[in-house]
C-alpha positions as CSV (number, residue, x, y, z in Angstrom):
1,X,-3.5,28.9,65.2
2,X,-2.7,29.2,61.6
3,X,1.2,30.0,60.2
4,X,1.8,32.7,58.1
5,X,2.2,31.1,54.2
6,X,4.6,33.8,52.9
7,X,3.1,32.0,49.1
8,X,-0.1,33.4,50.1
9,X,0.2,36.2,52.4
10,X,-3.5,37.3,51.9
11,X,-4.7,34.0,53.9
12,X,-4.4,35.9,56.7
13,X,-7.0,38.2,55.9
14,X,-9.4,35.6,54.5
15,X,-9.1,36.6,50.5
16,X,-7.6,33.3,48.8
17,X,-9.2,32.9,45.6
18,X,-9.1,34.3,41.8
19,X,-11.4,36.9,40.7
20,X,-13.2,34.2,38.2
21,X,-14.1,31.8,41.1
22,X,-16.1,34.6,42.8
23,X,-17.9,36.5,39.8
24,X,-17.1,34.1,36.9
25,X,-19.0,36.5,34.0
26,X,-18.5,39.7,35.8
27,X,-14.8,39.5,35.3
28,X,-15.3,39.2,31.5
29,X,-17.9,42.0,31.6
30,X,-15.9,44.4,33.1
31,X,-12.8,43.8,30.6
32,X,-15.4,44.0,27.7
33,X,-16.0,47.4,29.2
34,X,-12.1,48.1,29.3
35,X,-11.5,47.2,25.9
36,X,-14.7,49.4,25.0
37,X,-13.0,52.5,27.2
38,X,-10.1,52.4,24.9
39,X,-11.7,52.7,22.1
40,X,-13.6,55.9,23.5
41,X,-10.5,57.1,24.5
42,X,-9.9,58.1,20.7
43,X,-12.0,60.6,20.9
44,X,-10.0,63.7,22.8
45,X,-8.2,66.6,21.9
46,X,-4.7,64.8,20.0
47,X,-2.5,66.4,18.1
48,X,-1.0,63.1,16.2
49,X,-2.8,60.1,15.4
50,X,0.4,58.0,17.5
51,X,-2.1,57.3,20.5
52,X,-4.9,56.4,18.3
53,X,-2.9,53.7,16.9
54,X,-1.8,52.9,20.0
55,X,-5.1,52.9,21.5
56,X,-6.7,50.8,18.8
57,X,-3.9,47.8,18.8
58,X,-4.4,47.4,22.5
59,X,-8.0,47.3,22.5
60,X,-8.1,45.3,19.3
61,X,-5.3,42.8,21.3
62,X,-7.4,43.1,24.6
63,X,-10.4,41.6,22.7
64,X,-8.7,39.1,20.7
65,X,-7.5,38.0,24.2
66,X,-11.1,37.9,25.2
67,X,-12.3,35.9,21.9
68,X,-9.7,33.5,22.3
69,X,-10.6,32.5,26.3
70,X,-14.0,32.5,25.6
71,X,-13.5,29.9,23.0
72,X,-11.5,28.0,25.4
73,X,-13.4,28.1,27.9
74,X,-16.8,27.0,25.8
75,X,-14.4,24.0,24.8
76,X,-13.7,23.1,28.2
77,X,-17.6,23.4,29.1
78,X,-18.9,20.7,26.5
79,X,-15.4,18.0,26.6
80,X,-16.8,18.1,30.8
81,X,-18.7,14.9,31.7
């Protein structure tokens, strides 16, 4: 009989893991595919250009998020033994 780990309350249901264990290059597919969503986003019917600015500075931060863990991880791939 196992106790219930309030730290991990999905235990319980057998889901105790990160979304990078279980599809390590589909989770950076799908938020390539997010960034590219807000950039097609801009096109629509607005009236000012404040949601196209706002649209472009979170896709442009969403992949310089992406950049910067790929990098890190390719480091961490080649200083392995």
């Amino acid at each position: 009989m196992q106790r219930y780990n309030p730290d991990a309350p999905s235990e319980e249901w057998g889901w105790h893991g990160s979304w990078r264990e279980f599809a390590p290059k589909g989770s950076r597919v799908m938020l390539w595919i997010g960034v590219a969503m807000m950039f097609v986003m801009l096109i629509g019917n607005h009236k000012s250009r404040v949601e196209d600015y706002y649209l472009i500075g979170i896709g442009l931060l969403m992949a310089l998020w992406l950049l910067h863990t790929e990098v890190k991880i390719r480091k961490q791939r080649k200083t392995r033994p």
